[in-house]
N, C-alpha and C positions, 0 to 999 in steps of 0.2 A: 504494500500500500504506500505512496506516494507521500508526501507533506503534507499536497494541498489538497488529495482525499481527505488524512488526518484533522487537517483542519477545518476542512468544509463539516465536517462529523462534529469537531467540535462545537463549531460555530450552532449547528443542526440542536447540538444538546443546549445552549446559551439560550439561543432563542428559544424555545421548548419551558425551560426552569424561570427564563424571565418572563414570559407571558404568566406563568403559574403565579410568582410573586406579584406581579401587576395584579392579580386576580385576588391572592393574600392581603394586598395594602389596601386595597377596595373594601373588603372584609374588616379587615381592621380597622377603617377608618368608621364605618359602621359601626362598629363594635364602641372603637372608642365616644362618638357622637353617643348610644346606647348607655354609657359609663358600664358597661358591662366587663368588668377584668377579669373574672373567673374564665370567659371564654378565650380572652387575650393569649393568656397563656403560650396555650398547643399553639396558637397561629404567631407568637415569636419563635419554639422552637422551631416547628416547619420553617420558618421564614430564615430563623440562622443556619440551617441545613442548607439551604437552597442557596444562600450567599455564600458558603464555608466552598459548596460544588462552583460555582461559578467564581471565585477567586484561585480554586487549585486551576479549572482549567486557562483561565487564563496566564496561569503559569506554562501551562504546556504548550499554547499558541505560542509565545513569545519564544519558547522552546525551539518548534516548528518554524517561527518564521526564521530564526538565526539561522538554523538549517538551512534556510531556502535563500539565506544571503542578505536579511534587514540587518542591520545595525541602528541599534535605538539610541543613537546621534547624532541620525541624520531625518528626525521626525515622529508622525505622528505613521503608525502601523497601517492604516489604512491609503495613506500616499505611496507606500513600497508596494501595497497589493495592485492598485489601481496603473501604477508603471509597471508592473511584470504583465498586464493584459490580463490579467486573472477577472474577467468580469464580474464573473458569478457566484464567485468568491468574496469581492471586492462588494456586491451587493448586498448579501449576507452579512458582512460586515456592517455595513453599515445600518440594516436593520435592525441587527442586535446593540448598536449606540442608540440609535432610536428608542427600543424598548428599554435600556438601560436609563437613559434621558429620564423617561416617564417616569419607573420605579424608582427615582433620585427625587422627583419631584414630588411622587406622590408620600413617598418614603418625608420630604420637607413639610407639607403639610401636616402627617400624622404625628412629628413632632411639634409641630405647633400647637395641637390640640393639648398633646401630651404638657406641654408648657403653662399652656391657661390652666388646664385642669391641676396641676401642682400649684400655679400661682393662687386660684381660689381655696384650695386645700391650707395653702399658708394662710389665709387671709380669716379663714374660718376657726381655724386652731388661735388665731393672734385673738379672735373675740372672743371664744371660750377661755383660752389665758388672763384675760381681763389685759392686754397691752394693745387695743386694736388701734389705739390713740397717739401711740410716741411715734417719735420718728425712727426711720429707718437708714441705715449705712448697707453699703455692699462690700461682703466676706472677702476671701480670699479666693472665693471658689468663684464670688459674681451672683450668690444668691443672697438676699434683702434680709437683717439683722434689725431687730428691735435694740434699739439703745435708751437708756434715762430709767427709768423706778415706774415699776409694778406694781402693780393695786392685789394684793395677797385678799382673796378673799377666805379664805380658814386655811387650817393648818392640822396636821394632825399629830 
């Protein structure tokens, strides 16, 4: 089998596991709009599995293309495929940045949600604390710190 069989195979599986993940962030983003976390769960591991497979293989591409003469250089992978005349290959390719694109995006979104919903979870804990009132600094980390004196309401 040739390179750029190997690779077209690869590519075959990329695309294949990234439309599934497209299909997962979709879910999730449902899930998380639902505040439903019990289901979250299974669909982070699935979804790290399916990233874990799509990070080794593109180990292997990069593998493949040295093979085939790219030096990563002199570019972006998909300019070396498109100059060797590799059409169809070269298309593939770029489908699967396409799908990749999306589940980046949709992948940004579903941390945004994840973001507000921690921000209101803080904001909710600050009023059951009795501190919902002082001001606020940012940690070390970049997450918002209650600073000044607490209103203690008992003690035990």
């Amino acid at each position: 089998m040739s390179a750029v069989d190997k690779l077209q195979g690869l590519l075959d599986q990329d695309l294949d596991q990234l439309q599934q993940l497209r299909t997962l962030l979709g879910e999730e983003k449902t899930l998380l709009a639902n505040a439903d976390v019990r289901s979250i769960e299974p669909l982070t591991e699935t979804k790290n599995t399916l990233l874990s497979a799509v990070r080794d293989r593109a180990r292997q591409k990069v593998h493949l293309l040295v093979e085939m003469g790219f030096r990563p250089d002199q570019g972006h992978p998909s300019r070396f495929i498109r100059s060797a005349g590799l059409t169809e290959l070269y298309q593939r390719w770029e489908s699967a940045q396409a799908t990749l694109a999306e589940c980046h995006a949709l992948n940004q979104q579903n941390s945004k949600v994840v973001s507000h919903l921690q921000a209101r979870l803080a904001k909710l804990t600050d009023i059951f604390r009795g501190s919902s009132g002082q001001q606020k600094l940012y940690g070390a980390s970049g997450q918002q710190t209650s600073v000044g004196q607490r209103n203690i309401l008992a003690s035990a």
